[in-house]
C-alpha positions, 0 to 999 in steps of 0.5 A, spaced: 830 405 792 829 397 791 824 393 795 827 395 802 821 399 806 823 404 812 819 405 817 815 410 816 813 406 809 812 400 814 808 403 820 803 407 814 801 399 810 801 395 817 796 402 820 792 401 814 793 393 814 790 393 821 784 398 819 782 393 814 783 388 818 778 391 824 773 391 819 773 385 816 772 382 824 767 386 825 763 385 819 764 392 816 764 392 808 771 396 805 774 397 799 781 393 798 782 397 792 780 404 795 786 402 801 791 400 795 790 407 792 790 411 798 797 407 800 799 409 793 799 416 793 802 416 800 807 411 799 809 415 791 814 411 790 811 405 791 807 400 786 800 397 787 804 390 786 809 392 790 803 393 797 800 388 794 806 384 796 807 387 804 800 386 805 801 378 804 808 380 808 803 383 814 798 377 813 805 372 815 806 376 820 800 376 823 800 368 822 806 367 824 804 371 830 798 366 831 794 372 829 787 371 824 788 375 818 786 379 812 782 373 807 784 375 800 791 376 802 795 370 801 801 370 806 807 371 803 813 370 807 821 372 807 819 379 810 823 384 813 826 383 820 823 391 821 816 389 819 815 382 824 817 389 829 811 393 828 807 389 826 808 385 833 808 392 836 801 394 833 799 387 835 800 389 843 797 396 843 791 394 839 788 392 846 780 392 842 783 388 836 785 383 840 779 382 845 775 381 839 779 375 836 779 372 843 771 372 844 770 370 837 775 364 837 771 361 843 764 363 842 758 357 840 759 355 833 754 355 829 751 350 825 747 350 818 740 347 817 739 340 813 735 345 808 740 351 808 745 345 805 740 342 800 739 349 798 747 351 796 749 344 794 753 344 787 758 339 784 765 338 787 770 342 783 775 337 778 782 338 782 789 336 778 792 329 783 799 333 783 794 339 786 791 335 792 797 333 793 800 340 794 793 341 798 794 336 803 802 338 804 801 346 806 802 346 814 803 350 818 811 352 818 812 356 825 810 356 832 807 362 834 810 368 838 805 372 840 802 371 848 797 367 846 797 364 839 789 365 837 790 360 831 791 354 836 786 357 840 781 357 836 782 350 833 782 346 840 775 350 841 770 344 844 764 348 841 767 348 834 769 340 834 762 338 837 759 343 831 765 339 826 761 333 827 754 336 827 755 339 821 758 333 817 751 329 820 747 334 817 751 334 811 750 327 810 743 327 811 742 333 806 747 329 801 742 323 802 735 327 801 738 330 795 739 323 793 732 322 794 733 317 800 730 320 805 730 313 809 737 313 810 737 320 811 734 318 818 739 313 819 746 317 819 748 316 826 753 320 832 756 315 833 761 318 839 754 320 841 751 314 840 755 309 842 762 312 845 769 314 843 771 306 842 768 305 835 774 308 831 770 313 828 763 319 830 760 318 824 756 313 820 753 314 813 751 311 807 751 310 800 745 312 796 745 305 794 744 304 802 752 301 802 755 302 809 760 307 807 767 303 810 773 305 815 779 306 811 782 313 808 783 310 800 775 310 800 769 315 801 767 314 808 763 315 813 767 314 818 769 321 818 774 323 823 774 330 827 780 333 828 781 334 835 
């Protein structure tokens, strides 16, 4: 059979992909592996690998769609022209699916505690210099195609940039606690708040030395930008 899907095998993974996917918006605890396995035994010549693989197929569609999808199923492009189709024809007749993206994607973001910080505070990771260069070079490669692109939406959300710059005010001053200078803590400043848009930068923070923290992308800074 090769890695070629006929539609029945393709609209049988993206109906359950979409099942799994209203869950994980809902909040609704589910079993990957279990959804694996009962593809199996539906789709008996197929192997877990080669579901696995159109999973991460669906999930590029759905990007590519401006669409949220699956966390933990890395998209994975090159998909086939018949998967775009079903995918984009489940995407207009999940009429609830999608209501439920648009409330979420503009509902107030919410904004964690100085002390819920300070509480999961844990070292940065060590991250290879060619792997931060990877990371800082992934974009998105497509425009959307679906009606409205959720993805971009979300992203021009005022609530979620103002709650951007909250949380980083918030995270300096956990950062400054935890380093056990609480009087700098205090003087973490909202700069776009405090002073307006015209001093280059919203946030203004400190060394635990008490430095000013400067203005420029080679260094640690406090002069933390928000996109949008």
């Amino acid at each position: 059979m090769g890695d070629f899907w006929n539609v029945k095998e393709v609209e049988a993974i993206v109906a359950d992909y979409f099942k799994m996917l209203d869950n994980e918006l809902h909040g609704i605890h589910y079993n990957k592996t279990e959804h694996r396995h009962a593809l199996s035994i539906l789709l008996n010549t197929r192997s877990d690998g080669s579901i696995e693989r159109k999973h991460q197929n669906i999930s590029a569609v759905l990007i590519d769609q401006g669409f949220p999808y699956i966390a933990g199923y890395k998209p994975l492009r090159n998909y086939q022209q018949l998967l775009y189709d079903v995918v984009s024809n489940r995407l207009k007749n999940s009429i609830d699916l999608v209501n439920l993206v648009r409330e979420q994607v503009n509902e107030l973001a919410k904004i964690p505690d100085v002390d819920d910080i300070l509480a999961s505070l844990v070292k940065p990771p060590s991250i290879p210099i060619l792997e931060k260069q990877k990371l800082r070079a992934e974009v998105r490669e497509s425009i959307a195609n679906y009606s409205v692109d959720y993805l971009a939406q979300e992203a021009k959300n005022i609530s979620l940039g103002t709650a951007g710059e909250q949380f980083v005010i918030r995270f300096e001053q956990a950062r400054l606690i935890h380093a056990r200078r609480d009087n700098l803590a205090s003087k973490v400043e909202h700069i776009a708040v405090t002073r307006g848009n015209g001093a280059g930068y919203d946030v203004l923070s400190f060394e635990a030395t008490g430095q000013v923290m400067c203005d420029n992308y080679y260094c640690r800074s406090a002069t933390i930008r928000i996109a949008g």
